[in-house]
C-alpha positions as CSV (number, residue, x, y, z in Angstrom):
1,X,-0.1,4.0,16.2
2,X,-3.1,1.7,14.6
3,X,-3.5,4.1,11.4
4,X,0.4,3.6,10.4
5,X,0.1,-0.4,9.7
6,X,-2.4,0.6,6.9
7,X,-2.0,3.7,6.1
8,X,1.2,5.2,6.0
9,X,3.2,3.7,2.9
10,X,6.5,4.1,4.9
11,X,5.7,1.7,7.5
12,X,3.3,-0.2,5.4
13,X,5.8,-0.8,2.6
14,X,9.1,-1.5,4.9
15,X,6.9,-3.4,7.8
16,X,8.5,-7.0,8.1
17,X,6.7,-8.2,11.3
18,X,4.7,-7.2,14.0
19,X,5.4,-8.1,17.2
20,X,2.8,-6.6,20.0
21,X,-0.6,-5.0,19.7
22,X,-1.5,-2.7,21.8
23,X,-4.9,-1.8,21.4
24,X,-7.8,-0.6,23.2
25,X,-10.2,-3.0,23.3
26,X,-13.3,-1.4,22.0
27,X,-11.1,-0.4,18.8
28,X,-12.0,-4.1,17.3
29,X,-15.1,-3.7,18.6
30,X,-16.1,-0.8,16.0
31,X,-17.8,-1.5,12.6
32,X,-14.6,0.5,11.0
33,X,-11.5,-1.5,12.5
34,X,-11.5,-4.3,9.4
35,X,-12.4,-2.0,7.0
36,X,-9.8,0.6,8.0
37,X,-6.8,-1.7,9.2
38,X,-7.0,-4.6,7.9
39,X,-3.4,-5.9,9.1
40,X,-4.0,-4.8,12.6
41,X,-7.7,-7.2,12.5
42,X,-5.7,-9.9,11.3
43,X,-2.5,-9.7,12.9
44,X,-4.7,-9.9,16.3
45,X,-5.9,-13.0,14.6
46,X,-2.8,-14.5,15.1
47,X,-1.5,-13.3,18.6
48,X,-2.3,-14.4,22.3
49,X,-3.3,-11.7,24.9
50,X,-0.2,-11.6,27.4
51,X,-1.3,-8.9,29.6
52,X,-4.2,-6.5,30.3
53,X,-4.7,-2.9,31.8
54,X,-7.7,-0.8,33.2
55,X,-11.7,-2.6,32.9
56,X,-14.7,-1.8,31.4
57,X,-15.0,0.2,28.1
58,X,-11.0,1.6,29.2
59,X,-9.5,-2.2,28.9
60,X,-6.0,-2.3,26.9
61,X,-5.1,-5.7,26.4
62,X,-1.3,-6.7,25.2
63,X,-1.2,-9.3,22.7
64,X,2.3,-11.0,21.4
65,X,2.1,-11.8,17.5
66,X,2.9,-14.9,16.0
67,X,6.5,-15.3,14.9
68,X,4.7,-17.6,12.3
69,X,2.4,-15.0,11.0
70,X,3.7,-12.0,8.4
71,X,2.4,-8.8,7.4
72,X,0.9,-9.0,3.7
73,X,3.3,-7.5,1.2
């Protein structure tokens, strides 16, 4: 779940990596997603989309991290 990069300190604290997103697209789309999770916004940054699901406002896309980017500590 999104909320669990940034807000729970048990994933936040122990989180070494990320490896997919899987997101629906209008999430990044809102005003709140950079304010409220900040390491999801720029861990999608740093990924490539790899697959993609459903159209319109119901699109998932898949995107594979960066083995070169790092979750802030």
């Amino acid at each position: 779940m999104i909320y669990k990069l940034d807000s729970d300190p048990a994933v936040r604290d122990n989180l070494g990596r990320v490896d997919y997103l899987v997101v629906p697209d209008w999430y990044y789309r809102t005003g709140e997603a950079a304010q409220k999770d900040p390491t999801l916004v720029e861990a999608r940054k740093h990924a490539v989309a790899v697959a993609t699901f459903g159209g319109g406002t119901d699109r998932v896309q898949i995107y594979r991290v960066s083995d070169h980017w790092k979750p802030p500590t």
